[in-house]
C-alpha positions as CSV (number, residue, x, y, z in Angstrom):
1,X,0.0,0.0,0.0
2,X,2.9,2.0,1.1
3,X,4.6,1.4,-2.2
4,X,1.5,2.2,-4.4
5,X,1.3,5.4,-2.8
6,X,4.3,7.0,-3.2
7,X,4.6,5.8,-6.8
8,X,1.4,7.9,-7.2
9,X,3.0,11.1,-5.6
10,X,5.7,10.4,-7.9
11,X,3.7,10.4,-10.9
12,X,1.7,13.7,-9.8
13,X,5.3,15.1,-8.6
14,X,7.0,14.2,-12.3
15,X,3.5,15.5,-14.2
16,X,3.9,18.6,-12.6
17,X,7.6,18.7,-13.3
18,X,7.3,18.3,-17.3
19,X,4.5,20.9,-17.1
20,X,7.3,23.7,-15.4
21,X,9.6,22.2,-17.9
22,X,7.1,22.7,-20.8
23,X,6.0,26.7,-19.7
24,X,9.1,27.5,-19.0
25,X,10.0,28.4,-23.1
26,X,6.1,29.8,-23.6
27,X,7.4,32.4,-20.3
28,X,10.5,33.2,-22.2
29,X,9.0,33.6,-25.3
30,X,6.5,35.9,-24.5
31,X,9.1,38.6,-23.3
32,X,10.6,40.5,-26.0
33,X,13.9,40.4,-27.6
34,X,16.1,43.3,-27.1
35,X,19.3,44.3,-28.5
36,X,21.5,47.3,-26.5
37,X,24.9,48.8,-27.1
38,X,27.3,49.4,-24.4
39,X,30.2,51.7,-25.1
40,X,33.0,51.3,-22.6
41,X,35.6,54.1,-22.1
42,X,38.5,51.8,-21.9
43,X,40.5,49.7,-24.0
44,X,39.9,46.0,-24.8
45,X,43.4,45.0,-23.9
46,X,43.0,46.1,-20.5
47,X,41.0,43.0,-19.9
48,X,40.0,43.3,-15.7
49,X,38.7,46.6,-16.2
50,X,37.4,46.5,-19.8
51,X,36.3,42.6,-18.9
52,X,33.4,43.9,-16.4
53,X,31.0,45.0,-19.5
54,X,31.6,41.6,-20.8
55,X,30.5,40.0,-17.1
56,X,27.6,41.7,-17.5
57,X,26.7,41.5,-20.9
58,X,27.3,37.7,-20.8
59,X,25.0,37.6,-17.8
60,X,21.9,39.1,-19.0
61,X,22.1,36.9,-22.2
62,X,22.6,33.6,-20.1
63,X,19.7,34.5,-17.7
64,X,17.5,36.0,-20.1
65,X,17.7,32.6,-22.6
66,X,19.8,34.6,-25.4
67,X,16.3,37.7,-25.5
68,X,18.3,40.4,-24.2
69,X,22.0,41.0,-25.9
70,X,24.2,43.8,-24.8
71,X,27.0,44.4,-27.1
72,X,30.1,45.4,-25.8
73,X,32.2,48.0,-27.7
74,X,35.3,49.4,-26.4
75,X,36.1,53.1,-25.9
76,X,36.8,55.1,-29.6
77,X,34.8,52.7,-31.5
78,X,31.3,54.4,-31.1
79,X,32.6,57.3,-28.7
80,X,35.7,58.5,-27.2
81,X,36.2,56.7,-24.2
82,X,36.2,59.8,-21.7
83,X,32.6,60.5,-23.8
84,X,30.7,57.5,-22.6
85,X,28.0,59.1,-20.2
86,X,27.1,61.9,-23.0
87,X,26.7,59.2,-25.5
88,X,24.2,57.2,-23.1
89,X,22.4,60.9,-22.3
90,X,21.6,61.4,-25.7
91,X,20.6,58.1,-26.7
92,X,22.9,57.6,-28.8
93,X,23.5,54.0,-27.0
94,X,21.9,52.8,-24.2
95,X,24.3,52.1,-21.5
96,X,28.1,53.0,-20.9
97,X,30.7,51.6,-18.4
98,X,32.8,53.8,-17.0
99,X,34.0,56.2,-14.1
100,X,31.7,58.7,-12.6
101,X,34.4,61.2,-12.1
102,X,35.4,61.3,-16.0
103,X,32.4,64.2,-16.0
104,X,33.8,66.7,-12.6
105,X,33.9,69.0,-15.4
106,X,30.7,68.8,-15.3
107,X,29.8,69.0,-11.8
108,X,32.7,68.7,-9.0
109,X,29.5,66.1,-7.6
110,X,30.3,63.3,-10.1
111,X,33.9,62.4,-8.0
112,X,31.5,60.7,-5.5
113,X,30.3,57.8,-7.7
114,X,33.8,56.8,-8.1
115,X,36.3,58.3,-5.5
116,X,37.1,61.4,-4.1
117,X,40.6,61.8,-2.5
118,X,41.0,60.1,1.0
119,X,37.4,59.0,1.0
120,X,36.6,55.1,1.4
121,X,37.9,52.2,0.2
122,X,36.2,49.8,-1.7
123,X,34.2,47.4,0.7
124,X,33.3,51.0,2.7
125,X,32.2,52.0,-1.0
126,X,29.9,49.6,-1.4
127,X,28.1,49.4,2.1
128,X,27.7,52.9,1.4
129,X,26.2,52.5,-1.8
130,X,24.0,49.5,-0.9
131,X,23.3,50.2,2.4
132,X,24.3,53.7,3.6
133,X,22.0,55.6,1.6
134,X,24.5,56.3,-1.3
135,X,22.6,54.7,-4.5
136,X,19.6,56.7,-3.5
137,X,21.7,59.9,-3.2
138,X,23.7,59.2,-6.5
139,X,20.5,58.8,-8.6
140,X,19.2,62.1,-7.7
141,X,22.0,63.6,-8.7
142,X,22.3,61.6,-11.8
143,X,18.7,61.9,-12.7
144,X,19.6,65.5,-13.9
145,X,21.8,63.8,-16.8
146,X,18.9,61.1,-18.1
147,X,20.5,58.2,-16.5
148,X,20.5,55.4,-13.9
149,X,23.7,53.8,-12.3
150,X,24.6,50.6,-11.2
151,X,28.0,50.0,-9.2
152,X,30.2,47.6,-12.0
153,X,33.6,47.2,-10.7
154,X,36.3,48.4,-7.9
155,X,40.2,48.5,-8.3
156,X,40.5,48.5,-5.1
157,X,43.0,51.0,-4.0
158,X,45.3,52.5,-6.5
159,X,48.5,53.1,-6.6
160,X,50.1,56.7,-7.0
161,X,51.1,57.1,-10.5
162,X,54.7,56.3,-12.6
163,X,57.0,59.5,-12.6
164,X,60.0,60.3,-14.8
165,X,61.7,61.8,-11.5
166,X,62.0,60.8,-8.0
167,X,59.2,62.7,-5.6
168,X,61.2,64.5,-2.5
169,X,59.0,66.8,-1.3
170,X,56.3,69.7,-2.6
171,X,58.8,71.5,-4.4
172,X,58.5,68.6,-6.7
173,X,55.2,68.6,-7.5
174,X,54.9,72.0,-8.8
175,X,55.0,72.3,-12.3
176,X,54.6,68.5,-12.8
177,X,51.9,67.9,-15.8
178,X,50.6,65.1,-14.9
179,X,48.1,62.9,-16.1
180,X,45.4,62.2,-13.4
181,X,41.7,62.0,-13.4
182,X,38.4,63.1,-11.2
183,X,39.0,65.3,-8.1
184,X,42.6,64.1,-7.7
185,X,43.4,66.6,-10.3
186,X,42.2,69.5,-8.7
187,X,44.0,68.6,-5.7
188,X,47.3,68.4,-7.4
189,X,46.7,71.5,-9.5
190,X,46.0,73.4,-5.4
191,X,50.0,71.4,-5.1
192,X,51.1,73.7,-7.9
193,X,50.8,70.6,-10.5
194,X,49.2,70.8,-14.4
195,X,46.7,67.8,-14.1
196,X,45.6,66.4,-17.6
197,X,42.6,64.4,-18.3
198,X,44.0,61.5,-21.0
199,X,42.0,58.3,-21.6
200,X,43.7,55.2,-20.4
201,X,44.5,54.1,-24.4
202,X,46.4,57.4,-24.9
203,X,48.2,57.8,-21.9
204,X,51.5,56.0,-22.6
205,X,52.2,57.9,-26.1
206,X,51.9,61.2,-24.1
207,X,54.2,59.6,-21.4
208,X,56.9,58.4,-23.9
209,X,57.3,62.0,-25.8
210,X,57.3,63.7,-22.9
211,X,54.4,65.4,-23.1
212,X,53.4,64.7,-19.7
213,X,55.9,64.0,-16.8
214,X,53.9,61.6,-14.7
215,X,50.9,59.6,-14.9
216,X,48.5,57.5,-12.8
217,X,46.0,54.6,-13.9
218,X,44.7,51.8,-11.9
219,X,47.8,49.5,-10.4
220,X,50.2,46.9,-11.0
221,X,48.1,44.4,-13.6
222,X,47.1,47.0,-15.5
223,X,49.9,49.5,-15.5
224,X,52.7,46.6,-16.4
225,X,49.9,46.1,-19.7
226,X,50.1,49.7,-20.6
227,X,53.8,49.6,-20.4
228,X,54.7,52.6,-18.6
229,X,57.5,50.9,-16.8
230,X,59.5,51.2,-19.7
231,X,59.6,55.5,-19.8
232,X,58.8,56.2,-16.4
233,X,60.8,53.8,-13.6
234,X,59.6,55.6,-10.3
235,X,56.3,54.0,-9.3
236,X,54.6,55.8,-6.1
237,X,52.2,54.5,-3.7
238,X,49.4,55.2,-2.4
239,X,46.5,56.4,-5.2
240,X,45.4,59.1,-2.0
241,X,42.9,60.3,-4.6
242,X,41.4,56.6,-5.3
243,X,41.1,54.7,-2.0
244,X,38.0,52.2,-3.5
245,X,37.3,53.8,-7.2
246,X,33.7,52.2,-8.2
247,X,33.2,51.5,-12.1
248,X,30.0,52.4,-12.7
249,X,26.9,51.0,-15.7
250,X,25.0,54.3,-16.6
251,X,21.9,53.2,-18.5
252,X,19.6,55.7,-20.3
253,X,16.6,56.4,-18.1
254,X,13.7,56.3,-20.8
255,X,15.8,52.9,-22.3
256,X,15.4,51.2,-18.5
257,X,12.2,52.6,-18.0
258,X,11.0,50.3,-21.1
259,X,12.9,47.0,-20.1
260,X,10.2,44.3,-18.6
261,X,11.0,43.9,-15.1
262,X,12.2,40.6,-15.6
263,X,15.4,41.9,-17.6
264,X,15.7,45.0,-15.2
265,X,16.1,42.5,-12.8
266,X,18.9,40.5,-14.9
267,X,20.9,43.8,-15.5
268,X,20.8,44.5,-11.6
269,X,22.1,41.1,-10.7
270,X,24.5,40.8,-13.5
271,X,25.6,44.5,-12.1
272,X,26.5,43.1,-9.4
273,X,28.2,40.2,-10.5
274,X,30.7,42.6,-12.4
275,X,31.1,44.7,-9.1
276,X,32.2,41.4,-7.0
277,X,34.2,40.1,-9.5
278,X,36.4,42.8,-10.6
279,X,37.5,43.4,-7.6
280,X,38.1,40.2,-6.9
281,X,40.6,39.6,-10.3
282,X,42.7,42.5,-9.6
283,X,43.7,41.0,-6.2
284,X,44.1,38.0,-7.4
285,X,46.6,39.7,-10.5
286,X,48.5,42.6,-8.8
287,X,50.8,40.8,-6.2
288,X,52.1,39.0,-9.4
289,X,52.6,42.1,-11.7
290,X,54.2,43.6,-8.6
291,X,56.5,41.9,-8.5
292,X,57.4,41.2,-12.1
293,X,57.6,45.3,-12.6
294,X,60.5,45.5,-9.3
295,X,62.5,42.6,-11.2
296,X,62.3,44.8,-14.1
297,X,63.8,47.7,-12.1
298,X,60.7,49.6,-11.0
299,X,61.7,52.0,-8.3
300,X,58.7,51.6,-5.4
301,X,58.5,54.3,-3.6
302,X,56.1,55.7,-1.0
303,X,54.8,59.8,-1.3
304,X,56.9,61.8,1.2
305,X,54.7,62.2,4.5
306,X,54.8,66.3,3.5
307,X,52.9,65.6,-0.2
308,X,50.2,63.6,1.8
309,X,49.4,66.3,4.5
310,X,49.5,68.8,2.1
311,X,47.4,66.7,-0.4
312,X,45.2,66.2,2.5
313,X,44.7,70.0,3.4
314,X,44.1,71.0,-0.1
315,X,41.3,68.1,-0.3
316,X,39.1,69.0,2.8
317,X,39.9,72.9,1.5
318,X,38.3,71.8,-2.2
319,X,35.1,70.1,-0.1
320,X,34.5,73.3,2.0
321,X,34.9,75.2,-0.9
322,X,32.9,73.1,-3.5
323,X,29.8,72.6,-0.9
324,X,29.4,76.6,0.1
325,X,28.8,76.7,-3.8
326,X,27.0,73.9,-4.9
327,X,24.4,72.6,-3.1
328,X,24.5,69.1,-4.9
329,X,27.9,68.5,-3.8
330,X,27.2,69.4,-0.4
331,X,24.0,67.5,-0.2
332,X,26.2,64.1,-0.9
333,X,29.0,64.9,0.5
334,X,27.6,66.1,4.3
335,X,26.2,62.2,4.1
336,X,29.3,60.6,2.6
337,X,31.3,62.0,5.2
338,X,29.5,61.2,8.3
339,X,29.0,57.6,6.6
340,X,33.0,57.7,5.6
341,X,34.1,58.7,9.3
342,X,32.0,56.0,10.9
343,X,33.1,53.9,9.2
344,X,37.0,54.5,9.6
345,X,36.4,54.3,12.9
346,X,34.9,50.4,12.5
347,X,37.9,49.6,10.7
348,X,40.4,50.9,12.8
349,X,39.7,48.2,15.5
350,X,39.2,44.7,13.8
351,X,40.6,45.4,10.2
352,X,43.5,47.9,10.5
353,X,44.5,46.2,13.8
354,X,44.9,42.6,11.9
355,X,46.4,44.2,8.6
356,X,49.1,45.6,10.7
357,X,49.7,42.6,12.8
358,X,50.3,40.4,9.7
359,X,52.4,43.0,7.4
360,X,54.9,43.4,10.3
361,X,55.5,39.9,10.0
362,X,55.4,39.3,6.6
């Protein structure tokens, strides 16, 4: 009796089964297929970074059953790379990847979707964003551009940039053109620097003929690719100005708005996906390019304790400034701050306690 019974829940259970299995296609073909560009503003050889827009795209396709393609195009092939946001405000495409703080010309206010100089690192980042009130701050301010955002990527913090001559002191600094992007820029220009904004694909031309003296990208994986070892031996530490740079997807706003909420959902989880995972590969990658740049005479050097104090003056000096003028800076930055101090003060007693303990026995 026992037996007969449970071979008739089996049959009901496998019934029901091969009816999911059979509405499972009708589901997916009812929703619509859609095809999206994605212009990226960096290069395709730079594969961690670039490689995020890929993570995603390949995402959405797998989840969605091959109805909603993103194709990938790296930065000059539709737009400039540093042009990425305007092209997804126009409608020219409908999604970018790309740094927030590519567009402070725009507004000082964009530095916070990707770093600001000694702000958070990357896991503060994105409990900020996901928790701490940050995405919901961030789309007000983007809203005034026609897009979205979604977190896509972190470098983690970056180093300080490759420099024809050694770094001593201030009196170095001044008169140094240097390539260097976001905020970071403005801070060095307050040092007595000439910051230039120079996509990542051009950067090592205008290193090599000298028309820049210094230049700063993401860290050892990447900067080893770009080659810029080979010009420029003295290789600083830290990025000040990048402690957790976030990667961000812009999507156009009236693009998302038409998505079905199953592939709005796709994108999001894919997003972050790309986030986890970026972050995640450059650890893995820059011990090893480390230490393959210092066997090929890279000079490692750390900035002289006088450039970081002073770096650190002109920053809170540019946030005072910036905040009594612009009330959309200030509105993110009075919460970023208080979220940014509390949580320094978290990690100062479990993380920066057990960090220190290991690296003085390294």
């Amino acid at each position: 009796m026992q037996r007969r019974d449970f071979l008739k829940k089996a049959s009901v259970g496998a019934a029901a089964g091969a009816a999911t299995t059979l509405a499972a296609p009708a589901i997916a073909q009812s929703l619509p297929t859609i095809n999206w560009r994605l212009t990226s503003s960096f290069p395709k050889s730079l594969d961690t970074i670039y490689g995020g827009a890929d993570v995603l795209a390949a995402r959405v396709k797998a989840i969605t059953g091959g109805k909603f393609n993103i194709r990938v195009f790296p930065g000059g092939e539709i737009v400039p790379g540093l042009q990425a946001l305007d092209a997804v405000q126009q409608g020219t495409v409908e999604c970018c990847h790309t740094c927030s703080y590519y567009y402070v010309g725009k507004d000082r206010t964009f530095g916070f979707g990707t770093a600001v100089p000694f702000g958070m690192n990357a896991r503060q980042m994105n409990a900020w964003i996901y928790y701490g009130g940050g995405q919901k701050l961030l789309d007000e301010f983007y809203a005034n551009y026609n897009v979205i955002s979604f977190a896509g990527g972190n470098t983690g913090v970056q180093m300080g940039g490759w420099f024809r001559k050694e770094i001593k002191g201030l009196d170095d600094v001044k008169g140094l053109k240097m390539r260097i992007a976001g905020l970071g820029g403005n801070v060095f220009a307050a040092l007595g620097a000439v910051p230039q904004q120079i996509a990542g694909g051009d950067i090592y031309p205008a290193l090599e003929k000298g028309t820049i003296d210094a230049a700063e990208w993401v860290g050892p994986y990447d900067d080893e690719k770009l080659g810029f070892y080979k010009v420029a031996k003295n290789y600083y530490y830290p990025g000040w100005w990048e402690p957790g740079p976030v990667i961000h997807f812009f999507v156009n706003k009236k693009e998302w708005d038409k998505l079905p909420k199953e592939y709005q959902e796709a994108f999001q989880a894919a997003a972050y996906e790309a986030n986890v995972t970026m972050m995640a590969e450059y650890d893995h990658k820059n011990p090893t390019a480390l230490s393959k740049l210092l066997q090929s005479g890279v000079k490692l050097q750390a900035y002289p304790k006088d450039v970081l104090e002073a770096a650190y003056k002109a920053a809170q000096d540019l946030y005072a400034d910036e905040s009594n003028k612009n009330p959309a800076f200030k509105k993110i930055y009075t919460e970023w701050d208080k979220y940014r101090k509390t949580q320094n003060a978290w990690f100062s007693v479990a993380e920066y306690r057990m960090d220190g303990f290991l690296q003085s026995h390294k």
